[in-house]
C-alpha positions in Angstrom: 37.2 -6.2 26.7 34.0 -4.7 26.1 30.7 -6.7 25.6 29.2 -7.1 22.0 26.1 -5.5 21.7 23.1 -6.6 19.4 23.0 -4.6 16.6 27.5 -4.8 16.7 27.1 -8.7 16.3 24.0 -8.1 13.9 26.4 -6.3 11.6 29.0 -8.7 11.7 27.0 -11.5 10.5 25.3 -9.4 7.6 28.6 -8.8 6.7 29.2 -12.8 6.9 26.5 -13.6 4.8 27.8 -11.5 2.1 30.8 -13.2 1.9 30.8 -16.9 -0.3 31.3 -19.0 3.0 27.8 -17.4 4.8 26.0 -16.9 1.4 23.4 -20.0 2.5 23.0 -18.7 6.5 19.4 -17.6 7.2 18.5 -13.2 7.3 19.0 -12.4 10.8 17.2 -9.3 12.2 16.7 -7.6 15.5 13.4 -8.3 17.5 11.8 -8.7 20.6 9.3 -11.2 22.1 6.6 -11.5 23.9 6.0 -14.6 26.3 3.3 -16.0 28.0 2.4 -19.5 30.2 -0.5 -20.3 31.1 -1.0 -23.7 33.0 -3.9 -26.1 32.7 -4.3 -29.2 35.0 -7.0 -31.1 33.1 -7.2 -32.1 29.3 -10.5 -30.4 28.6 -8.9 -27.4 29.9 -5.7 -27.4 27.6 -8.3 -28.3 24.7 -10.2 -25.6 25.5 -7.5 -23.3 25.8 -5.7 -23.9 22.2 -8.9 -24.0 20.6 -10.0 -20.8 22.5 -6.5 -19.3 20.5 -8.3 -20.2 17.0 -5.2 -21.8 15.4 -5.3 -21.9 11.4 -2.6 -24.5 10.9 0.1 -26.3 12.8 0.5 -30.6 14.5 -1.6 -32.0 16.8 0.0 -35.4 18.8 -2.3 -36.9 21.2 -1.8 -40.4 23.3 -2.7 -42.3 20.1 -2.5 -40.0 17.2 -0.9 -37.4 15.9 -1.3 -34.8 12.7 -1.2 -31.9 11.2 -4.0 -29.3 10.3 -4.1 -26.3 8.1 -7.6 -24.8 7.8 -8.1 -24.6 11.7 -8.4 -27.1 14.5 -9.9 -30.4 13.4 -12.1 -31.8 16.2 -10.2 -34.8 17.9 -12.3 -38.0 18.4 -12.4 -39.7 21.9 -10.2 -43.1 20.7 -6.9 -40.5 20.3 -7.0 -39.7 23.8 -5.2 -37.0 25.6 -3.7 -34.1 23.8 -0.3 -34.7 24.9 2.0 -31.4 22.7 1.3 -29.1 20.2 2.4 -26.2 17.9 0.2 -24.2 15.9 0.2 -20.5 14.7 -2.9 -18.2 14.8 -4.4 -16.5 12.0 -2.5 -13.0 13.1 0.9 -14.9 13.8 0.4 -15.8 17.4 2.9 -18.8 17.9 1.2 -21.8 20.3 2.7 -24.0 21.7 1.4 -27.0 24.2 3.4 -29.3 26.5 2.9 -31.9 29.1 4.9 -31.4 32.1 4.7 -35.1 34.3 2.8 -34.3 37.6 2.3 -30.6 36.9 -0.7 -31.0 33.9 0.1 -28.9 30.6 1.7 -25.5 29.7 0.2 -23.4 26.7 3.3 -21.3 26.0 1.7 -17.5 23.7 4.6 -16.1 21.8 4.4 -12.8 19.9 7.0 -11.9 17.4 7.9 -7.8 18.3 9.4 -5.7 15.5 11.6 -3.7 17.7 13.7 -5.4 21.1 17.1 -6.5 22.0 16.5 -10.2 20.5 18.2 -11.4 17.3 16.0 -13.8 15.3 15.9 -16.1 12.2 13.8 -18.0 10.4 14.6 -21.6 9.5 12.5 -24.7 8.0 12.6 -28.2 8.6 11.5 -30.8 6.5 8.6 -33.5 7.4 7.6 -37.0 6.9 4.4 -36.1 5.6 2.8 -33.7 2.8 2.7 -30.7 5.3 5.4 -28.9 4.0 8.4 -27.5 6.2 7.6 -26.7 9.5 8.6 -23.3 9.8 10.3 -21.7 12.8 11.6 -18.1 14.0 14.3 -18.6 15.9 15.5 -15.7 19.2 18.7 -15.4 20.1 19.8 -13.7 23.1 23.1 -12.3 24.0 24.9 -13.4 27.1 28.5 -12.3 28.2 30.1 -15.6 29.0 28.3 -18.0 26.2 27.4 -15.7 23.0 24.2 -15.3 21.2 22.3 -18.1 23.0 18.8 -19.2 21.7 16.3 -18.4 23.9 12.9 -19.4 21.8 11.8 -21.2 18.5 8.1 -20.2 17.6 6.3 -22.3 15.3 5.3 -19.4 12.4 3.4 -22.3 10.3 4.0 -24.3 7.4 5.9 -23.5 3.9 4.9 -25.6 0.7 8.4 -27.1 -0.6 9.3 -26.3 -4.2 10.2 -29.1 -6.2 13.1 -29.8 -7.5 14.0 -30.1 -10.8 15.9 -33.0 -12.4 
């Protein structure tokens, strides 16, 4: 039996979504990514790092706060503490994304969506407790022999103003 490539299982699930039963499963288009880490042992550093990034909009959750911002990086007083994760978006669609690892100090995760590679992706939304909107992710999938499309990354791509709906 021969492997499924990318674009094959890209053209199966267009064809999917056509049908009644896929009509409401997200666009799905080929793409590559781009990944890097960098590692920070120290808050100031991880601080200075995202902000360095100049992010327009994404959440913020410290030791004793967390929030969201969407007109760039608000300035976090002392009594929140630690940044402890992130996700954010730049103002040219650079995904960030900051996490703690225990005894190793933070990661600051740079992901740039390519237009061309041998990635699927997606984009899905998820709702929030707050007046943010959805958070907004692109989703790449991967293909692996033994498992299928696997996901591989989910970049934070910013936020999307839900529509109300009508009674």
């Amino acid at each position: 039996m021969n492997a499924v490539t990318p674009s094959q299982l890209l053209a199966d699930y267009q064809a999917l979504r056509n049908r009644p039963a896929g009509s409401d499963l997200p666009s799905m288009q080929a793409a590559g990514l781009e990944q890097q880490h960098h590692r920070h042992a120290q808050p100031a550093a991880i601080w200075s790092a995202l902000r360095d990034h100049a992010p327009r909009q994404g959440w913020l959750q410290f030791q004793s706060h967390q929030s969201s911002f969407h007109e760039g990086l608000p300035s976090p007083p002392a009594e929140w503490g630690a940044l402890l994760q992130a996700e954010a978006v730049t103002a040219d669609g650079l995904s960030l994304t900051v996490r703690r690892q225990p005894q190793e100090g933070w990661v600051l995760t740079t992901c740039r969506h390519l237009e061309a590679g041998e990635l699927l992706c997606d984009i899905v939304r998820h709702l929030t407790h707050a007046d943010s909107g959805a958070l907004t992710y692109r989703r790449y999938w991967q293909l692996d022999p033994v498992l299928g499309a696997v996901q591989t990354a989910a970049c934070f791509i910013g936020f999307e103003q839900q529509k109300s709906q009508g009674v």
